[in-house]
C-alpha positions as CSV (number, residue, x, y, z in Angstrom):
1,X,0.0,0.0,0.0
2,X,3.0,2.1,0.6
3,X,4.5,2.5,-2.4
4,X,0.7,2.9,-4.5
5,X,0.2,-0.7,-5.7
6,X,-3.8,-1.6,-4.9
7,X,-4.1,-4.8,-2.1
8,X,-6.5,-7.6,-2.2
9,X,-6.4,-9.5,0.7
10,X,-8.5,-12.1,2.9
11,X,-11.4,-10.9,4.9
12,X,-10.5,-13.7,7.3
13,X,-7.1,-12.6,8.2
14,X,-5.9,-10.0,10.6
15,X,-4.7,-7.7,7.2
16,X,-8.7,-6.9,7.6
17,X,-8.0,-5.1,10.2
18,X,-5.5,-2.8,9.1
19,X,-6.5,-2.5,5.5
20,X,-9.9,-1.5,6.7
21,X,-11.8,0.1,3.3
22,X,-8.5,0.1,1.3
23,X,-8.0,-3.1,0.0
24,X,-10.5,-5.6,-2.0
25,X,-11.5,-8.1,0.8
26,X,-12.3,-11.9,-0.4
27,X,-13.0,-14.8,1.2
28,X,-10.3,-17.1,0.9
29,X,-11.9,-19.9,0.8
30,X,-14.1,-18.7,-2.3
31,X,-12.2,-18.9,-5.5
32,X,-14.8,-16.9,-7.5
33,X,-14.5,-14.4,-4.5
34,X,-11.1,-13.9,-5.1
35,X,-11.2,-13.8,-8.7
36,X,-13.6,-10.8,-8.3
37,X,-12.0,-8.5,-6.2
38,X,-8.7,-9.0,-8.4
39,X,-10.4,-8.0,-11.2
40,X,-11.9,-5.2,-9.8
41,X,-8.7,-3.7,-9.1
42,X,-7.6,-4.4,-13.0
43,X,-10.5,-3.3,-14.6
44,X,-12.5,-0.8,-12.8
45,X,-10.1,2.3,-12.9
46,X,-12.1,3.8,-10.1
47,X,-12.3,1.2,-7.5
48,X,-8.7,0.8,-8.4
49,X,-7.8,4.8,-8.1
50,X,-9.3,4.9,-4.9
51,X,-7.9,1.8,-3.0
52,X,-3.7,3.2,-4.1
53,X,-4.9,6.8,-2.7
54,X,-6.9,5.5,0.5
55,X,-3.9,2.9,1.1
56,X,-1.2,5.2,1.0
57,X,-3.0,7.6,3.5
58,X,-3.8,4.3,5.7
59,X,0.3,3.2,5.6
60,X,1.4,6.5,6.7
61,X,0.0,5.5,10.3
62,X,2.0,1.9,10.4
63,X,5.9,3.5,10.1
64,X,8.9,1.7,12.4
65,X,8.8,5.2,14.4
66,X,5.1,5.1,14.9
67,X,5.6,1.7,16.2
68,X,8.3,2.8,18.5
69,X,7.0,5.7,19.8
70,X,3.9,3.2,21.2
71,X,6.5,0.8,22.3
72,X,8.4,3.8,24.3
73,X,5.3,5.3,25.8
């Protein structure tokens, strides 16, 4: 998400968490779930647009300093 590339990722895994509304959820266990969201992101410029801009906003809040600073304090 960092470095602008659209995520699809499980809906069952703890990446839910994090990637919130900027990553095409699926169920793993659902082939023709997965196969959906991954073409969403290739063909629907829009859905696609808006999960680089809404991921690279969401990765700014998980950086090694962040992390430290919680660690620290």
């Amino acid at each position: 998400m960092s470095l602008g590339a659209p995520v699809a990722t499980s809906s069952t895994s703890s990446l839910k968490e994090i990637a919130h509304d900027c990553a095409a959820l699926f169920d793993p266990l659902n082939s023709n779930d997965i196969a959906q969201s991954i073409s969403k992101i290739i063909y629907e410029d829009d859905t696609r647009e808006a999960l680089i801009k809404k991921g690279i906003i969401t990765s700014r809040q998980y950086t090694w300093v962040s992390y430290i600073a919680k660690m620290i304090y």
